[in-house]
GUROZA-864616 format. One record per residue (C-alpha): residue number from 1; x, y, z. Coordinates in nm, 4 decimals, m for minus. Layout:
N
site seq=NUM&c1=X&c2=Y&c3=Z $
...
This chain:
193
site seq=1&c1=m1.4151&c2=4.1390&c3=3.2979 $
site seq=2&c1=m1.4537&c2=3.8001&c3=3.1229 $
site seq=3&c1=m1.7013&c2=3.5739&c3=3.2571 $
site seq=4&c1=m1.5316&c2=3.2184&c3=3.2849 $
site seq=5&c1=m1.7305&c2=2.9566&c3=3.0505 $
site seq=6&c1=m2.0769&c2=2.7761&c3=3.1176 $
site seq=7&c1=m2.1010&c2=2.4338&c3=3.0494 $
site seq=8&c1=m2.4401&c2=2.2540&c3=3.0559 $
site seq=9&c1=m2.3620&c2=1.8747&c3=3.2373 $
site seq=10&c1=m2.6054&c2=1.7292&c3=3.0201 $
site seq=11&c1=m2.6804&c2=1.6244&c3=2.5774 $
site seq=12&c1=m3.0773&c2=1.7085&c3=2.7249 $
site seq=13&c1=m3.2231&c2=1.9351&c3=2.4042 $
site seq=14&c1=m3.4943&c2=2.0476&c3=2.6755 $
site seq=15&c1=m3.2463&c2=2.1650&c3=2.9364 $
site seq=16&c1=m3.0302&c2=2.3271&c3=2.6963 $
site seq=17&c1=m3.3452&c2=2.5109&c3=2.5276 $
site seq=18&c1=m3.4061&c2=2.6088&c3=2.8376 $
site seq=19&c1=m3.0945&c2=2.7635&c3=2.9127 $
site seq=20&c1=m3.0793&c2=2.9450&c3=2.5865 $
site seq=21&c1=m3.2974&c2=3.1656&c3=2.7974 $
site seq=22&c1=m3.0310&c2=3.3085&c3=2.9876 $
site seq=23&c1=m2.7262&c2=3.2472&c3=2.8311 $
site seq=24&c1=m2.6524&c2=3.3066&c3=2.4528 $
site seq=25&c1=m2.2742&c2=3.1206&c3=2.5285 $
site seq=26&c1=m2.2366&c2=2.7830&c3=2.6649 $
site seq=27&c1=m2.1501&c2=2.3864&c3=2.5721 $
site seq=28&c1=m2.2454&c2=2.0736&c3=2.6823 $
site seq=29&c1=m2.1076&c2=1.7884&c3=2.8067 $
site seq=30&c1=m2.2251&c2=1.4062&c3=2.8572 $
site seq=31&c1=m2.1358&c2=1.3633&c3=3.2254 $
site seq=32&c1=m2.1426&c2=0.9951&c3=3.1920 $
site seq=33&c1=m2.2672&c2=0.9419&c3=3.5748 $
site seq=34&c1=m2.3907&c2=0.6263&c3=3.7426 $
site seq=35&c1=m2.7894&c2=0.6759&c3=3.7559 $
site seq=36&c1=m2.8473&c2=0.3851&c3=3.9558 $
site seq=37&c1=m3.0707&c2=0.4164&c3=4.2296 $
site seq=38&c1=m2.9807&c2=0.3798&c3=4.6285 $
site seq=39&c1=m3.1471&c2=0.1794&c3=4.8471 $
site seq=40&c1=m3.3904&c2=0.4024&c3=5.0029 $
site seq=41&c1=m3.3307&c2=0.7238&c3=4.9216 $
site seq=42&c1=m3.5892&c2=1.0206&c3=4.8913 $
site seq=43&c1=m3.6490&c2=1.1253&c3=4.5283 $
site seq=44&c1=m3.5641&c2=1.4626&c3=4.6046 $
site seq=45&c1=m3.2441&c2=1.3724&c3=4.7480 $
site seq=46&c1=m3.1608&c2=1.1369&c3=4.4930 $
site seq=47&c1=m3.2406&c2=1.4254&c3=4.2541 $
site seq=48&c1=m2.9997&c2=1.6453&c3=4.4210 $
site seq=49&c1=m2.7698&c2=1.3846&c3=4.4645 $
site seq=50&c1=m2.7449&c2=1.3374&c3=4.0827 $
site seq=51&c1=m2.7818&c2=1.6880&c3=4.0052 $
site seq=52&c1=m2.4488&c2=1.7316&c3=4.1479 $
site seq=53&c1=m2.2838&c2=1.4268&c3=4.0187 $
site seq=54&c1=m2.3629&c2=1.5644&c3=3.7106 $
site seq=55&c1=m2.1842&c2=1.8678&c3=3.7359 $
site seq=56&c1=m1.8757&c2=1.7220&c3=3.9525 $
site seq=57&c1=m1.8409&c2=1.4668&c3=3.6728 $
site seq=58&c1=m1.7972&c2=1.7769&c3=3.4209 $
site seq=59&c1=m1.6026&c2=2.0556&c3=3.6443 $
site seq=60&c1=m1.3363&c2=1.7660&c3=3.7257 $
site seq=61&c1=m1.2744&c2=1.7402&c3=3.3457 $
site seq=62&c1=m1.3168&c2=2.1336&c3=3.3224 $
site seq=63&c1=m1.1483&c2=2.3034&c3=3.5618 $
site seq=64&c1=m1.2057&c2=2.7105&c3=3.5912 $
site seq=65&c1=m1.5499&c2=2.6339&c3=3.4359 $
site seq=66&c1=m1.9023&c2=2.7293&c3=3.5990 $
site seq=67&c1=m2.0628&c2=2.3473&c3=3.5366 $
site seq=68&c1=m2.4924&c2=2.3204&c3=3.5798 $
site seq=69&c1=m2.5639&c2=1.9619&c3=3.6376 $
site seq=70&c1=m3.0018&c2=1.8774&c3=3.6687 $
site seq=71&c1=m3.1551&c2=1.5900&c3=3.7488 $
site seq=72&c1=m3.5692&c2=1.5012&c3=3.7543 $
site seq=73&c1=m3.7328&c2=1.2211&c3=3.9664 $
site seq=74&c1=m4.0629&c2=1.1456&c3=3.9079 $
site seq=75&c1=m4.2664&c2=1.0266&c3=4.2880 $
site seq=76&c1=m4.6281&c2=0.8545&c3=4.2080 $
site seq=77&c1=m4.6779&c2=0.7018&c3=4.5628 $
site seq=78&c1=m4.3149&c2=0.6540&c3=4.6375 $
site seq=79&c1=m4.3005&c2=0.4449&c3=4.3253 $
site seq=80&c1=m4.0233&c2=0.6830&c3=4.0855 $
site seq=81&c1=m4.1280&c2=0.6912&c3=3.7367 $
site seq=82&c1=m3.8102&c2=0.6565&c3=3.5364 $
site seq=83&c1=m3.8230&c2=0.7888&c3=3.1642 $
site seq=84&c1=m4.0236&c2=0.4786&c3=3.0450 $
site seq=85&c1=m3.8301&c2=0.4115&c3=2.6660 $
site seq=86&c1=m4.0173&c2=0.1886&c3=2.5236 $
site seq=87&c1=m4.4626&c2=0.3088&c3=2.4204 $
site seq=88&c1=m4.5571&c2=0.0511&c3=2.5961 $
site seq=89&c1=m4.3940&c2=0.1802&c3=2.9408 $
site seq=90&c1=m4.5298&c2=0.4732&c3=2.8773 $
site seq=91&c1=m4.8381&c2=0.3490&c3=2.8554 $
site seq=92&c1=m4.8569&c2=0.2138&c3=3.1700 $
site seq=93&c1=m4.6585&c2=0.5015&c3=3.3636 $
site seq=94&c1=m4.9683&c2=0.6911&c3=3.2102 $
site seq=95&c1=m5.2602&c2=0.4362&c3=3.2958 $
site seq=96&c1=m5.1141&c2=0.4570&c3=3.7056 $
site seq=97&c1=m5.0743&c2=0.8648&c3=3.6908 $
site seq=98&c1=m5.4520&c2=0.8689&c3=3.6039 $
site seq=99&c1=m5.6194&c2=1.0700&c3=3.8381 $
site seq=100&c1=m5.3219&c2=1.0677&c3=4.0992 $
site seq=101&c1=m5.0727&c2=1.3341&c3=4.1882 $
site seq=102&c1=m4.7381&c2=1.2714&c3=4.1104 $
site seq=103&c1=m4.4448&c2=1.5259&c3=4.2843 $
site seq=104&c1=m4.1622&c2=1.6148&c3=4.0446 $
site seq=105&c1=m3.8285&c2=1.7165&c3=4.2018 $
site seq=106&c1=m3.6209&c2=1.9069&c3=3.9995 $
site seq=107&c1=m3.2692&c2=1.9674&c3=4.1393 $
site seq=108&c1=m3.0390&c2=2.1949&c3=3.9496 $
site seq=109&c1=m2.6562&c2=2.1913&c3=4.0781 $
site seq=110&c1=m2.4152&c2=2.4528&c3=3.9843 $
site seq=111&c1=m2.0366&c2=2.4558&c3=4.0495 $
site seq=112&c1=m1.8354&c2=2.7460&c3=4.0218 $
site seq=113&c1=m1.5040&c2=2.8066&c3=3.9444 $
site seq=114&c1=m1.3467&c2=2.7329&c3=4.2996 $
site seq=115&c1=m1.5153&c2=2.3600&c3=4.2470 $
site seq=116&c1=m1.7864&c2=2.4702&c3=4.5149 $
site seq=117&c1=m2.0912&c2=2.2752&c3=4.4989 $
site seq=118&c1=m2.4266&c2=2.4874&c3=4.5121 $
site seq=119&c1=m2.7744&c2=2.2465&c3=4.4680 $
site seq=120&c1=m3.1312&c2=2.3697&c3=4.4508 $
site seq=121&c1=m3.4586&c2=2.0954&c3=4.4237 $
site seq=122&c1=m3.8046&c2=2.2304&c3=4.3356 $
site seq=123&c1=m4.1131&c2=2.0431&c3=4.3616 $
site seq=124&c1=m4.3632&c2=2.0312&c3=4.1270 $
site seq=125&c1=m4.6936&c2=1.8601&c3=4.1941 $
site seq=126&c1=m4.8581&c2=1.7306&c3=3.8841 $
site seq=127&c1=m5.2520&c2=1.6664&c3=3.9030 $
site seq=128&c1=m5.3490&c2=1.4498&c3=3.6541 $
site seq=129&c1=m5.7123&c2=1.4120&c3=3.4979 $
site seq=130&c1=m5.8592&c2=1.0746&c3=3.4428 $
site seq=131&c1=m5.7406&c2=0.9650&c3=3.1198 $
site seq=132&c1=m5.9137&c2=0.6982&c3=2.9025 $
site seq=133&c1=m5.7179&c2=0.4032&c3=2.7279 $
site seq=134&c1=m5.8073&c2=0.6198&c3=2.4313 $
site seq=135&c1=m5.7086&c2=0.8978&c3=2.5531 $
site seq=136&c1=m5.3030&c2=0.7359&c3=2.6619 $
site seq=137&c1=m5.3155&c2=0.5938&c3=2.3038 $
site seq=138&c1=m5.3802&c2=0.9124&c3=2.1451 $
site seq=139&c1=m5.1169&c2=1.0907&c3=2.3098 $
site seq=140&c1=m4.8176&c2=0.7989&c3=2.3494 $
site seq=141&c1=m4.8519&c2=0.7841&c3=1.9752 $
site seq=142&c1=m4.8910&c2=1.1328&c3=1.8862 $
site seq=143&c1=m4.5938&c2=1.2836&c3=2.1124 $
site seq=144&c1=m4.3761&c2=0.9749&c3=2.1698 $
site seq=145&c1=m4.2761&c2=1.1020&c3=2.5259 $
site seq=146&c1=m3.9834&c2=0.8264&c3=2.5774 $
site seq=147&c1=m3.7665&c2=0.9765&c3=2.7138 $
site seq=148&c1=m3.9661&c2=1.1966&c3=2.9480 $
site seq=149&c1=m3.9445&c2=1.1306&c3=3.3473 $
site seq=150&c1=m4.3189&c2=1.0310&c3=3.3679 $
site seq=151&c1=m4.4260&c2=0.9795&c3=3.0263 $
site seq=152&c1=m4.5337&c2=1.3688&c3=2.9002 $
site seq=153&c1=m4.4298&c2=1.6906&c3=2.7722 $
site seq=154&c1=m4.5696&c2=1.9613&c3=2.9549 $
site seq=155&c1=m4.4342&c2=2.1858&c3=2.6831 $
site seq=156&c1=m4.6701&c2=1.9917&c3=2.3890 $
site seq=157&c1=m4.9819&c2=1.7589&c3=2.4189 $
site seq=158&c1=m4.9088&c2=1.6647&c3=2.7639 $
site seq=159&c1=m5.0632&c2=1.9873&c3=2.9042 $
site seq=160&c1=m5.3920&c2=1.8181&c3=2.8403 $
site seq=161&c1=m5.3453&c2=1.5430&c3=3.0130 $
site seq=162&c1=m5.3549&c2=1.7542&c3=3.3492 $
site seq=163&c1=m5.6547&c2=1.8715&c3=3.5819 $
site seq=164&c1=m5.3783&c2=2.1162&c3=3.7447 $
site seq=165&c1=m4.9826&c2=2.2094&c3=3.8067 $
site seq=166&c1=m4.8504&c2=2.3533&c3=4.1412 $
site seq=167&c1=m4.5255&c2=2.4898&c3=4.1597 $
site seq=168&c1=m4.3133&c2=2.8057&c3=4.1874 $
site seq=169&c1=m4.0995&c2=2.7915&c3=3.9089 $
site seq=170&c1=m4.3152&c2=2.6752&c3=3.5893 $
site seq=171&c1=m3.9503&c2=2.5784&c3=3.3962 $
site seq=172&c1=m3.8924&c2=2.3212&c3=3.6355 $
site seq=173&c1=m4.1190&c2=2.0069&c3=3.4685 $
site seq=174&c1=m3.9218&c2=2.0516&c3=3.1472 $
site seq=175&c1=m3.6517&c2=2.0004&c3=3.3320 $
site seq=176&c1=m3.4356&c2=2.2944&c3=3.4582 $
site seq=177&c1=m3.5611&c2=2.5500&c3=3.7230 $
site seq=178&c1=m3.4284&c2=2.8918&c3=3.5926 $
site seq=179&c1=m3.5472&c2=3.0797&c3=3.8527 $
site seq=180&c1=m3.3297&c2=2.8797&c3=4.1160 $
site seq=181&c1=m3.0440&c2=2.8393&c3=3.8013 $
site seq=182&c1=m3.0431&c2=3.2394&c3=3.7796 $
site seq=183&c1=m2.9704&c2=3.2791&c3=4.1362 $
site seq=184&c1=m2.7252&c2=3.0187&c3=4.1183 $
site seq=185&c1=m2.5803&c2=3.1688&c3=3.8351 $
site seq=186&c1=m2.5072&c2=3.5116&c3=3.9651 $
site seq=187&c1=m2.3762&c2=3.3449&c3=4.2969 $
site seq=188&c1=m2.0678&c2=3.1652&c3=4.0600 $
site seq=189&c1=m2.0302&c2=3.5297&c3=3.9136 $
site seq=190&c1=m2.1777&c2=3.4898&c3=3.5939 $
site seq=191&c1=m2.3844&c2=3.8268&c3=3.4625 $
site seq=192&c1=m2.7369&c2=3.8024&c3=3.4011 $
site seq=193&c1=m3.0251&c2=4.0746&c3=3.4073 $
C-alpha cells in the first residue's frame, strides 16, 4: 500500500534534520502563518495553537497529504523569548536566562489525510548556569544563535551554557519532539519501525 506524502509545514533546517530521522521521503513547505502573539495566552497554548496553524496552512494547499506543523515558545518568567535576530538580542535574552529556568514548549501538530487535526506540546525545562559577560560574548559570537527561540543551540556550544535539561523527549529543544511526532505519525497511517 502507498503511504500518502509527508510534508514538513516549515523551511526550519533543524526540524527537517530532525525528521530525516524517521522519514527518508518528505518536502517542505513555508506555511506563511500569522505569528503574532494573543493577548494573554499561555506559551504552551500559543505553541499548540501555531503548531497547528502551521500545518492547516499547508494541508489546505495539499489536500490527501499527512502535513507536521511545530512551533517553540520560549517562557523565562512569563516573559516569551522570541528568536532574538539581531547579537545584540541575543545577548541580552542570554544575560536574563543566567541562572534562571526557562520552560520550552514544543508543540508538534500533525494532520492526516481526512484534514483531522492531532497536536502534542512537550515541556522542556532548561537550567541555565551563571554565565559571565565573557562567557555570552564567547558564545553569541562563536555560534551566532539568531534565529534560535532563546538564544542557543543545544545541539552545538549551547550545551555548555546549561547546569541541567529536564524533559522526556531530548529532540524537543531543537525543535521537533519525535517521540510524540512518531506516535502521531503512525496514528495518520504512515509506517515507521
Amino acid at each position: 500500500m502507498t503511504q500518502p506524502p509527508v510534508i514538513l509545514a516549515s523551511t526550519s533546517a533543524y526540524r527537517a534534520a530532525l525528521l530525516r530521522r524517521l522519514l527518508d521521503t518528505f518536502t517542505q513547505e513555508a506555511p506563511g502563518t500569522d505569528e503574532a502573539p494573543v493577548g494573554g495566552e499561555a506559551p504552551a497554548n500559543r505553541a499548540a495553537r501555531l503548531a497547528e496553524a502551521k500545518a492547516r496552512a499547508v494541508a489546505a494547499a495539499n489536500p490527501g497529504s499527512v502535513v507536521i506543523g511545530s512551533d517553540q515558545v520560549a517562557d523565562l518568567n512569563g516573559t516569551v523569548l522570541d528568536k532574538p535576530g539581531t547579537a545584540h538580542a541575543a545577548h541580552t535574552q542570554l544575560e536574563a536566562s543566567s541562572g534562571q529556568e526557562v520552560i520550552f514548549h514544543t508543540a508538534v501538530c500533525v494532520i492526516d489525510t481526512q484534514g483531522q487535526a492531532h497536536v502534542h506540546v512537550d515541556e522542556t525545562r532548561v537550567r541555565f548556569r551563571t554565565l559571565s559577560h565573557g562567557d555570552i560574548t564567547r558564545y553569541v559570537e562563536r555560534e551566532r544563535p539568531l534565529d534560535c527561540a532563546g538564544s542557543f543551540k543545544c545541539e552545538g556550544l549551547g550545551i555548555s551554557l546549561f547546569e541541567r535539561i529536564a524533559n522526556v523527549d531530548p529532540t524537543a529543544l531543537v525543535g521537533l519532539p519525535l517521540i510524540a511526532t512518531s506516535h502521531l505519525l503512525r496514528s495518520a497511517g504512515i509506517a515507521l519501525p
